[in-house]
C-alpha positions in Angstrom: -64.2 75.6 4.7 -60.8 76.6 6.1 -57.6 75.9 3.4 -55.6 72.8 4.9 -52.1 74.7 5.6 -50.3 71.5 6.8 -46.6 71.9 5.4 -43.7 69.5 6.0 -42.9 71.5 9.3 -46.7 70.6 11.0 -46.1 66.6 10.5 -42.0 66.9 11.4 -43.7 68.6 14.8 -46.1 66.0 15.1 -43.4 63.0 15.0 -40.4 65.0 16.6 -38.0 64.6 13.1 -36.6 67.2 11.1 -38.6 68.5 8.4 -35.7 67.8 5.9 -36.5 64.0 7.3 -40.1 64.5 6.4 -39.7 65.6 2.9 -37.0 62.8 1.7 -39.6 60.7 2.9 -42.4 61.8 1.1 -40.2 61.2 -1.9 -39.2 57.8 -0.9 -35.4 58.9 -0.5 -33.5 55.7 -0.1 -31.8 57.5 3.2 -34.4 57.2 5.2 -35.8 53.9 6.3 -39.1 52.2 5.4 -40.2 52.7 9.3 -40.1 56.3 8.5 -41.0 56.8 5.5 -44.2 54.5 6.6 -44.7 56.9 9.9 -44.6 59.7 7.5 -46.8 58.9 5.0 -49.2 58.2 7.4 -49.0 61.3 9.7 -49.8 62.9 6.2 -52.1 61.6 5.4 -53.8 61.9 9.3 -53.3 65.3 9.2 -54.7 66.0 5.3 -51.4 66.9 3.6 -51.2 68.2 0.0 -47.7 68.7 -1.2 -47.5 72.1 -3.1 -46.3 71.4 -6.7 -45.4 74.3 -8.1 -43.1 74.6 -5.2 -41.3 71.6 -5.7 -41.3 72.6 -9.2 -39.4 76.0 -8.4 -37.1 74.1 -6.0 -36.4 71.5 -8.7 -36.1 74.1 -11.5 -39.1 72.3 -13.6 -42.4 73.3 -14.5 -44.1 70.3 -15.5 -45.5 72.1 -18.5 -44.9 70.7 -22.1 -45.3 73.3 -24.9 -46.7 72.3 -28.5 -46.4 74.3 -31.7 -49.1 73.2 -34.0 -49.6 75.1 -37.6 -53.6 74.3 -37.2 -55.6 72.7 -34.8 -59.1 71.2 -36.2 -57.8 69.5 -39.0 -57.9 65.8 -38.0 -54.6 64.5 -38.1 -53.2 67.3 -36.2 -56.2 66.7 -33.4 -55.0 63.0 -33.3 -51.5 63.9 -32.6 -52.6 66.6 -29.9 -54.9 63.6 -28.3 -51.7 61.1 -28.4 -49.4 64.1 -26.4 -52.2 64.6 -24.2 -52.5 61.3 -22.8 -49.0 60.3 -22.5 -48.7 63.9 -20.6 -51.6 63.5 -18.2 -50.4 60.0 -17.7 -46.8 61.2 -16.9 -48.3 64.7 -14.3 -47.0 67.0 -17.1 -49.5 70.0 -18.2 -49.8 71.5 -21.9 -49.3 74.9 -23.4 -50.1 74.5 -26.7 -49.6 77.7 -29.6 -50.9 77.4 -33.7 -48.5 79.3 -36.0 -51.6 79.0 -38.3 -49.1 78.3 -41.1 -46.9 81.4 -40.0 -43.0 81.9 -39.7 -43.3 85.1 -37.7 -46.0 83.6 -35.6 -44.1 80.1 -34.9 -40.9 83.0 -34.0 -43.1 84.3 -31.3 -44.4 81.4 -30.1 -41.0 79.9 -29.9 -39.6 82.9 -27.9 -41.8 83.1 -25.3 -42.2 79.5 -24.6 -38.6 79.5 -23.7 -38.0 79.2 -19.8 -42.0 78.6 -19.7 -41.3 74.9 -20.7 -39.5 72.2 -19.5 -39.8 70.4 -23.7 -40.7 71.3 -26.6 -43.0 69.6 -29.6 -43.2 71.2 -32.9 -44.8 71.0 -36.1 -43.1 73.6 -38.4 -45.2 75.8 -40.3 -44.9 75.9 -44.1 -43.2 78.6 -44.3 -40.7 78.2 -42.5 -37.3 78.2 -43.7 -34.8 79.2 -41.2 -34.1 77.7 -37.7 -32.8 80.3 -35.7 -35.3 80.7 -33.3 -34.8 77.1 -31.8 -31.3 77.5 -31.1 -32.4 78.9 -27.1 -33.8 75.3 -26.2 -30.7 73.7 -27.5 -28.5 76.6 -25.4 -30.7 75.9 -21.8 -30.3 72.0 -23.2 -34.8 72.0 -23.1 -35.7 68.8 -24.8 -37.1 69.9 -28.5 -39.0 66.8 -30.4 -39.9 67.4 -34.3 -42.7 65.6 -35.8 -44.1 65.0 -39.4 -42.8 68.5 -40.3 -39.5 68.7 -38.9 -35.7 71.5 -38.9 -33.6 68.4 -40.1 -30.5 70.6 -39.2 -31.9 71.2 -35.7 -30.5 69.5 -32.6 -33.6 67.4 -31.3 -35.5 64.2 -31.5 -38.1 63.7 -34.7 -40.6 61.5 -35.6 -42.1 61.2 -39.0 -43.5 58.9 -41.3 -42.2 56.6 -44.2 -43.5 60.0 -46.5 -41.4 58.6 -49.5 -42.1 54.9 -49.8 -46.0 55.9 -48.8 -45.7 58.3 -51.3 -44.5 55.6 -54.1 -47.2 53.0 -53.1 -49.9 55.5 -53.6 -48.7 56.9 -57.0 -48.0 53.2 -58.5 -51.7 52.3 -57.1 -52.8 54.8 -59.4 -50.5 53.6 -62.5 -52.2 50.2 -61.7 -55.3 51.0 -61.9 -54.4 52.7 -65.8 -54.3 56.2 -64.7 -51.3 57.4 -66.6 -50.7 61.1 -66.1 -51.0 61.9 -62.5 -50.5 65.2 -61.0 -49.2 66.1 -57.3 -49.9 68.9 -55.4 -48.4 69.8 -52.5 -46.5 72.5 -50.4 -42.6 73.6 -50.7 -39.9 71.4 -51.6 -37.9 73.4 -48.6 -39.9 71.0 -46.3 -38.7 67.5 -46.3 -42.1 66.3 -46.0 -43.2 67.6 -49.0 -39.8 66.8 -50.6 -40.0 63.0 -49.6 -43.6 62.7 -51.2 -42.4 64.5 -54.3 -39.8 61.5 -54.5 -41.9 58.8 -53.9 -43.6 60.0 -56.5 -41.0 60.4 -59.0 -39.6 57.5 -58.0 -43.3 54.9 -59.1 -43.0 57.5 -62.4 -39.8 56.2 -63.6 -40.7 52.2 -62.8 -43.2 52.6 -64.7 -41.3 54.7 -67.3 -43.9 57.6 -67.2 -41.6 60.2 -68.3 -41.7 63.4 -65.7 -43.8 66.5 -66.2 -42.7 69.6 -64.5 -46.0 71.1 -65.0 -47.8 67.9 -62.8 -45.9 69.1 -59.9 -47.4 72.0 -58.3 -45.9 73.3 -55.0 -48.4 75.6 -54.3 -49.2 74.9 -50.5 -50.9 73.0 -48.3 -53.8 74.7 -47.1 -57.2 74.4 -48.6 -57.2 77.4 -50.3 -53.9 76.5 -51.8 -55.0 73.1 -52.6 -58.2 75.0 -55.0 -55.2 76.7 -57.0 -53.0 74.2 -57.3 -56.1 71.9 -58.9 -57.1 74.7 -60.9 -53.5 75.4 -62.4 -52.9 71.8 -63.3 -56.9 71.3 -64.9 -56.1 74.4 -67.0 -53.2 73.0 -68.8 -53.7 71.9 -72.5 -53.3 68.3 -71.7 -54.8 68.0 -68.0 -53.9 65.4 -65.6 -56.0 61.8 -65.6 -55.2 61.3 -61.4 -54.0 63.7 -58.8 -52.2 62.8 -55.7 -53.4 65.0 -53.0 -50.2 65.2 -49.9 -52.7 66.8 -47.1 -56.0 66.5 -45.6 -56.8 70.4 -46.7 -55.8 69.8 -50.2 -57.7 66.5 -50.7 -61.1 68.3 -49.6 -60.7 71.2 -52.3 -59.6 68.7 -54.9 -62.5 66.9 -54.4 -64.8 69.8 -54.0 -63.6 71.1 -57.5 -63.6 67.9 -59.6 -67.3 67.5 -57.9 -67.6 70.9 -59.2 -67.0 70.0 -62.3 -68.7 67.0 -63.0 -65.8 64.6 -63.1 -66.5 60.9 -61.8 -64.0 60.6 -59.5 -62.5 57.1 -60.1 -63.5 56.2 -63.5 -62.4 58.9 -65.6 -60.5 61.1 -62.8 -58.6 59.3 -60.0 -57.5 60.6 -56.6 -55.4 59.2 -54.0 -54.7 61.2 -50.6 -52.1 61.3 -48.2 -54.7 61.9 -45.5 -56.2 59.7 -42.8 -59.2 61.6 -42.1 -62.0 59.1 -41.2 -64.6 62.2 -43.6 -62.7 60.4 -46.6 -64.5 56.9 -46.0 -67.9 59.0 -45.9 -68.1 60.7 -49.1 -69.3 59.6 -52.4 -67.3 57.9 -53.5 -64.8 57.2 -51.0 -61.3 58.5 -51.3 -58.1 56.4 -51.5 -55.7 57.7 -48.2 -54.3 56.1 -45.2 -54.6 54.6 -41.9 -54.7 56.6 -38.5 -50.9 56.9 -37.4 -51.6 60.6 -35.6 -52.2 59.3 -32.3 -49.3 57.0 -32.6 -47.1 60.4 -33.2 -48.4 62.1 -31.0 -47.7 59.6 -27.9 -44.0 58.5 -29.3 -43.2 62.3 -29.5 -44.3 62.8 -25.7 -43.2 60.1 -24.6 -39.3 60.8 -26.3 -39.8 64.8 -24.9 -40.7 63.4 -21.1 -37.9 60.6 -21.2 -35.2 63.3 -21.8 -36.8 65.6 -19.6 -36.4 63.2 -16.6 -32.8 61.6 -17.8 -31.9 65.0 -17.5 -31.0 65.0 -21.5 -28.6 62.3 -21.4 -29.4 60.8 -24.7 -28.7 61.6 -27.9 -31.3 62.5 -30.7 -32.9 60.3 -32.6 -35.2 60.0 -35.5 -38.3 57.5 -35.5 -40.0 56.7 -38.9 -43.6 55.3 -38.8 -44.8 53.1 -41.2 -48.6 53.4 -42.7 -51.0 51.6 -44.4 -52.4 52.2 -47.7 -56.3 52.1 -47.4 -57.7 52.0 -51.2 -61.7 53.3 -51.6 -63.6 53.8 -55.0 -62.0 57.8 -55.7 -58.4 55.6 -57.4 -59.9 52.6 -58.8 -60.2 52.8 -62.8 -59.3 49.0 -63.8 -61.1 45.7 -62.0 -58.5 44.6 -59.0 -60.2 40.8 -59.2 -62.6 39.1 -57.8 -64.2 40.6 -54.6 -61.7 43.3 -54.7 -59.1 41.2 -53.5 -55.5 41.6 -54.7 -51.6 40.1 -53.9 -49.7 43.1 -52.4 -46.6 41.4 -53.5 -47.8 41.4 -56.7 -49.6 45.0 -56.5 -47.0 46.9 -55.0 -43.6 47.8 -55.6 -40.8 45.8 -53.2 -39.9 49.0 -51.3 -43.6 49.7 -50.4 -44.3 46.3 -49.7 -41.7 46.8 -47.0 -43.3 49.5 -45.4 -47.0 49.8 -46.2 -49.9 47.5 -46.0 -52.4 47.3 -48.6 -56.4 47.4 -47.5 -59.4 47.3 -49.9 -62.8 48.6 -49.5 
């Protein structure tokens, strides 16, 4: 089969108009009439036009390409918030060009540099070790769209959206206190990301309500990976008086916690409790189920698209923005120690501090 070659010029021919008529026409310009634009679209059709994108895209000056920077890829939440970019990008004609720091600064540098010009926005998840913003400050010079999520440069121009980290945070640690677990651990990455600073709060923050005096040696920043996560449970289990309860603050660190107290024989919920901020779905299938949250990925991935396109078609005539998401506290057997009631129903309002009731919601099974 031939390549249809029909351009503008071919159906302006055909109907005697200029081909600068034709094109305004195929993009519904309001200058030219609806007779027209009617005759056009029709001749177009009749003659088997296909507009050449990546033309228009070089005319315009846009490449219809979003770029994500992602520290890891098959962990679930991050999949989810890849899926939620996606759809709102496929729905919108925009492409992806996605890059995983795997949890590297010098990596998400390199990324960052060659993505610029490449891209007409950008969505990024920092990696952990990443201190310094530097590298960002091209998008904001050539005014490209840059959208944070869950990790995010809170110095940086550019939209972010992250979660209610610190009230979640709280809710999880005073679940634990409730259910008579009294020296609880935390593991989780660098205090130099606000993610992991926020949680670190929360948690300090259900300590002191409850009047459980702070232990420096409970809070181990040793990093999020899984790896990490098998250090930082083996530091804490060798201190002379070990934690009762850890709270785990990723999906990677929840799995080598439970690994390890599995490991070494510890019943998980009746003499060790866990809690997890992690919405993967693996944590309702093990045995016994872990304490985490509900599935808000998806959610952050489409609100981040979806802020990224809008200022990449207003032209970046808004200002940035922050967006907070709110979660849900799902409880399972790993956190509870004490009987809850009858058929493991409970009064949030009575379970819960007032500042998580305000932004979580409490479900039990």
């Amino acid at each position: 089969m031939k390549k249809n070659n029909t351009t503008i010029y071919n159906i302006a021919e055909a109907l005697n108009i200029s081909a600068s008529t034709v094109s305004r026409a195929l993009r519904n310009h309001s200058d030219i009439s609806e007779a027209v634009t009617e005759k056009v679209i029709k001749m177009a059709k009749k003659m088997n036009y296909k507009a050449n994108i990546t033309a228009q895209n070089l005319k315009e000056r846009k490449t219809k390409v979003i770029g994500v920077i992602i520290p890891e890829i098959l962990h679930h939440f991050n999949m989810s918030v890849l899926n939620g970019i996606e759809e709102v990008a496929f729905r919108k004609g925009f492409h992806l060009l996605i890059a995983k720091t795997n949890e590297s600064y010098q990596r998400e540098i390199m990324h960052t540099d060659s993505l610029v010009g490449q891209v007409d926005g950008l969505l990024v998840c920092l990696s952990q070790e990443t201190k310094k913003f530097d590298h960002f400050k091209a998008f904001n010079q050539h005014e490209i769209p840059l959208v944070f999520f869950e990790r995010v440069a809170e110095k940086v121009a550019g939209h972010k959206v992250i979660m209610n980290d610190e009230a979640t945070a709280f809710a999880q640690t005073e679940h634990l206190i409730k259910s008579g677990y009294q020296r609880i651990a935390i593991i989780t990455g660098g205090d130099h990301l606000s993610v992991c600073r926020n949680r670190i709060q929360g948690y300090l923050q259900a300590l002191d309500k409850y009047n459980i005096v702070k232990d420096e040696d409970l809070i181990i920043t040793s990093g999020m990976s899984y790896q990490e996560g098998r250090i930082g449970f083996q530091k804490v289990m060798s201190l002379k008086e070990k934690p009762d309860a850890i709270f785990a603050t990723s999906d990677q660190i929840t799995i080598a916690i439970y690994s390890e107290a599995k490991r070494m024989g510890l019943n998980l919920g009746r003499n060790f409790g866990l809690a997890a901020f992690s919405c993967d779905p693996l944590l309702a299938l093990l045995e016994p189920s872990v304490t985490g949250l509900g599935q808000k990925g998806f959610e952050m991935g489409t609100m981040a698209a979806q802020m990224c396109i809008k200022e990449i078609e207003d032209n970046n005539k808004f200002k940035s923005r922050t967006e907070t998401l709110s979660n849900e506290l799902i409880i399972r057997k790993s956190s509870q120690r004490t009987e809850l009631g009858k058929n493991n129903k409970i009064d949030p309002n009575q379970y819960l501090g007032q500042k998580a009731i305000n932004d979580s919601l409490i479900y039990i099974y």
